[in-house]
Residue, then its C-alpha position, 0 to 999 in steps of 0.5 A: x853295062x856301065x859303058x851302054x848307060x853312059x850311051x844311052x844318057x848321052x843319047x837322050x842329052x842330044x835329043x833333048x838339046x833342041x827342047x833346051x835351047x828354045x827355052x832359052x829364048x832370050x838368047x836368041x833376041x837382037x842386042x838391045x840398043x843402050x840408049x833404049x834402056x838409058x830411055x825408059x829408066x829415065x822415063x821410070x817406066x822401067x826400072x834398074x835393080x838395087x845394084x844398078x844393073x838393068x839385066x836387060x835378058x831377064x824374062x818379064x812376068x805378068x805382074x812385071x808387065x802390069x806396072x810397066x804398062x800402067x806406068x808407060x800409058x798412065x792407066x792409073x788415071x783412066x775413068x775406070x779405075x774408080x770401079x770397085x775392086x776386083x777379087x784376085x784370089x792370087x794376089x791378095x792386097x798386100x802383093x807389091x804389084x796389087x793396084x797396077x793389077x787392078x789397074x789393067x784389069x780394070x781397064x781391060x788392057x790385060x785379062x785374068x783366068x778361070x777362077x779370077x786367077x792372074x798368075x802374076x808371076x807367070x812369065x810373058x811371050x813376047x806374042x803376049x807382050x805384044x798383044x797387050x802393049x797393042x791393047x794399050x796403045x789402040x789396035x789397028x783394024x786392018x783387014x786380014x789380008x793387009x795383016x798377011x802383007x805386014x806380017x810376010x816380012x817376017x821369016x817366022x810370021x806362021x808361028x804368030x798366034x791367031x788371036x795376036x797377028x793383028x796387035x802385032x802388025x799394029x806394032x810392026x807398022x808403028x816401027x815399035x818392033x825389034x827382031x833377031x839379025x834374021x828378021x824372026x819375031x821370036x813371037x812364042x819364047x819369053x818376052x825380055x827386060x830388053x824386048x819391052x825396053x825397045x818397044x817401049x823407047x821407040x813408042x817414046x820416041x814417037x811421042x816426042x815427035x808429035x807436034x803441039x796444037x799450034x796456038x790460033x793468033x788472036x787478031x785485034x779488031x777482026x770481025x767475028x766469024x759468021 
């Protein structure tokens, strides 16, 4: 008997060894680039922990990802955050993360739940990060058939969620999307410390290389123009 139950548990650990590995996503992400983290720490968009470590394969939690946003896009100094306060009964006033909460509830950048619940510390897919990065930095509206193009050249494309395809085919061809050594978004496993350190150094990156408004010359004694 003792010899058939050790059988059996051995059999059940097998079948639930492909239920444990996709829970360990993070895992399957490519290596995050050092001089993306270097970036957004000095941008203090994100943050390194007490000992100086940035744990770049630690998973990111909503309200994790409310501060980063509204640090990264400033939505603190958006119009409508002078809207009366919401109520949240799961993040009450002293929560450290409560007005960058407020913040992208206010401007729409993330949504809340049945009941006016935000699970702050609910983890985030990357789908999820994705989408709300995109919301922040503006979607484009591709029409679906160009966001079927965008998205074949991803092995795992099929496994985006409907409602994130567009948001994601945004951050592809903005060059803000990083993938595993075969090409997959890995769009349903937890997002990362390092995931959002990549897409948020590239989107850096693409600031700096917008030019400056060019200043007009002013030319003495020139006729006004009609």
């Amino acid at each position: 008997m003792r010899h058939l139950s050790i059988t059996l548990s051995l059999v059940a650990l097998l079948q639930n060894l492909p239920a444990i590995a996709q829970t360990q996503g993070p895992g399957t992400t490519s290596e995050v680039p050092s001089d993306s983290i270097q970036q957004v720490v000095s941008a203090k968009w994100m943050t390194n922990f007490a000992d100086g470590q940035f744990y770049p394969e630690r998973l990111v939690s909503r309200a994790e990802l409310a501060a980063i946003m509204v640090k990264a896009f400033r939505l603190d100094k958006r119009q409508e955050v002078n809207k009366e306060n919401l109520a949240i009964p799961d993040v009450p006033r002293s929560y450290w993360a409560f007005n960058d909460i407020q913040t992208v509830l206010k401007t729409d950048i993330m949504k809340g739940y049945r009941g006016n619940q935000f699970f702050p510390n609910q983890k985030v897919t990357k789908a999820e990060a994705l989408a709300i990065f995109a919301q922040a930095y503006g979607v484009f509206q591709f029409p679906d058939n160009a966001v079927d193009e965008i998205l074949a050249a991803y092995p795992d494309e099929k496994s985006i969620p409907s409602w994130a395809r567009k948001a994601i085919a945004t951050v592809a061809t903005e060059g803000f999307l990083n993938t595993d050594a075969q090409n997959n978004i890995s769009p349903l496993r937890p997002v990362t410390r390092g995931d959002m350190a990549y897409v948020l150094s590239r989107y850096l990156q693409r600031q700096k290389q917008q030019p400056e408004t060019p200043e007009v010359p002013i030319i003495p004694n020139s006729q006004p123009s009609p």
